[in-house]
C-alpha positions as CSV (number, residue, x, y, z in Angstrom):
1,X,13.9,-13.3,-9.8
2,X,13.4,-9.4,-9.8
3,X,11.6,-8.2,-13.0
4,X,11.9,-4.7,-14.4
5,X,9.3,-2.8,-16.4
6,X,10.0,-1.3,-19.8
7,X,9.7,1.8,-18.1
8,X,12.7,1.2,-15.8
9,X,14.5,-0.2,-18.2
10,X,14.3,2.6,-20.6
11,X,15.1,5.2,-17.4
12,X,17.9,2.6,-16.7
13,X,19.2,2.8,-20.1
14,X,19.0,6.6,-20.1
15,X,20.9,7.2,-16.7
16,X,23.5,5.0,-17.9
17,X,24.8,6.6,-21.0
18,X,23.9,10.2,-19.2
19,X,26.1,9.2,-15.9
20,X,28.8,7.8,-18.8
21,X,29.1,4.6,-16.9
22,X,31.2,1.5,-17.9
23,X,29.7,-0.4,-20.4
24,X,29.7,-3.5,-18.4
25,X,27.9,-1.3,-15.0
26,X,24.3,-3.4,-13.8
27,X,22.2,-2.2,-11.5
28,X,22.6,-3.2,-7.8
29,X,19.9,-3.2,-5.1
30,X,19.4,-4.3,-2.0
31,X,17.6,-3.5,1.2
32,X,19.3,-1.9,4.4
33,X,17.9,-1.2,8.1
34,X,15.8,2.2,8.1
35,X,12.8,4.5,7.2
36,X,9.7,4.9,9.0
37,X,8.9,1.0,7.5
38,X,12.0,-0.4,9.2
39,X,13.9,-1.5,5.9
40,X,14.6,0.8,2.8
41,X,16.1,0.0,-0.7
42,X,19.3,0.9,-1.8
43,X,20.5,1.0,-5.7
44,X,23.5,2.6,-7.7
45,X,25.6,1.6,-10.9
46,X,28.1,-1.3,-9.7
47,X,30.7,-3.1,-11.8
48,X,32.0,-5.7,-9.5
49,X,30.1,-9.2,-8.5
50,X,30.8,-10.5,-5.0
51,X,30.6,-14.1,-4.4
52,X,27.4,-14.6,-3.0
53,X,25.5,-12.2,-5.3
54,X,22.3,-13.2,-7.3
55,X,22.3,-12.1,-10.3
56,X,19.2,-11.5,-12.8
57,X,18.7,-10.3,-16.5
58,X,15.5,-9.2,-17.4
59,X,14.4,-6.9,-20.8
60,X,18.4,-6.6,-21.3
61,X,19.0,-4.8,-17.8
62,X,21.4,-6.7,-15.8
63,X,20.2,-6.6,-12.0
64,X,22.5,-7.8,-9.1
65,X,21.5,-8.6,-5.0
66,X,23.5,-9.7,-1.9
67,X,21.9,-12.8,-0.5
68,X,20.4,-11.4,2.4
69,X,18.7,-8.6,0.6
70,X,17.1,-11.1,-2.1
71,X,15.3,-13.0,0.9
72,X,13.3,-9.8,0.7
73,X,13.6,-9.0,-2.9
74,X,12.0,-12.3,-4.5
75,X,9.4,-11.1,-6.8
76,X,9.8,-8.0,-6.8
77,X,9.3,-5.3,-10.0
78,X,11.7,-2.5,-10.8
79,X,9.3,0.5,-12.1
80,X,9.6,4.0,-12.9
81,X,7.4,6.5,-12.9
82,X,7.3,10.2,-14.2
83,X,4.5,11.4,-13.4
84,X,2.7,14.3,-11.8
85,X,2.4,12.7,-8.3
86,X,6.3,11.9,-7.8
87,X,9.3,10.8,-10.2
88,X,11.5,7.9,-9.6
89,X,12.0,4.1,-9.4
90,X,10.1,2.3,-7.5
91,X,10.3,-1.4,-6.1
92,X,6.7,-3.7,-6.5
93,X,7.3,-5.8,-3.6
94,X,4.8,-8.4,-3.1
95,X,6.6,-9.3,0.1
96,X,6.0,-6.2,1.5
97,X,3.0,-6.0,4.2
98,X,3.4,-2.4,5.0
99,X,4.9,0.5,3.1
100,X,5.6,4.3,3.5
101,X,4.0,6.9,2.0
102,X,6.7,7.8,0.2
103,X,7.7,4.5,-1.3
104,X,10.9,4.4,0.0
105,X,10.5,1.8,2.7
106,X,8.8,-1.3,3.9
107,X,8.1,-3.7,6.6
108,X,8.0,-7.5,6.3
């Protein structure tokens, strides 16, 4: 399962009705070769579920993962910060042995 903290969710919330969205729009991540950790994590507003996809609810935000990326995805916490030392979403990956310093990437 991927988890997402209630300050994702109300960022989440908030993109979607400023980005006017569908209604029915989840969130889709996944992982994709690259960064200076080897793998990075992609996400964007989807409306369409492919076959193989896992798909997750948590605090009312509807999460969907291909199956490969999930392998590296189980566990893992959607976050958000805003603070003074970066803005954005961020993945807690307990999967992850090595990360970049920006966040953005990770290594298995």
């Amino acid at each position: 399962m991927i988890k997402v903290s209630d300050t994702a969710k109300n960022q989440v919330l908030k993109l979607k009705a400023d980005a006017e969205v569908e209604m029915d729009a989840f969130i889709r991540v996944g992982v994709k070769g690259g960064g200076c950790s080897g793998l990075t994590y992609v996400m964007d507003f989807d409306t369409s579920v492919k076959e193989d996809d896992k798909v997750f609810e948590d605090k009312g935000v509807k999460i969907v993962v291909d199956k490969k990326s999930f392998l590296y995805l189980i566990g893992t916490e959607l976050d958000f910060s805003g603070g003074l030392n970066g803005k954005g979403f961020a993945f807690v990956n307990p999967n992850a042995s090595r990360t970049c310093g920006c966040g953005e990437s990770f290594s298995i």
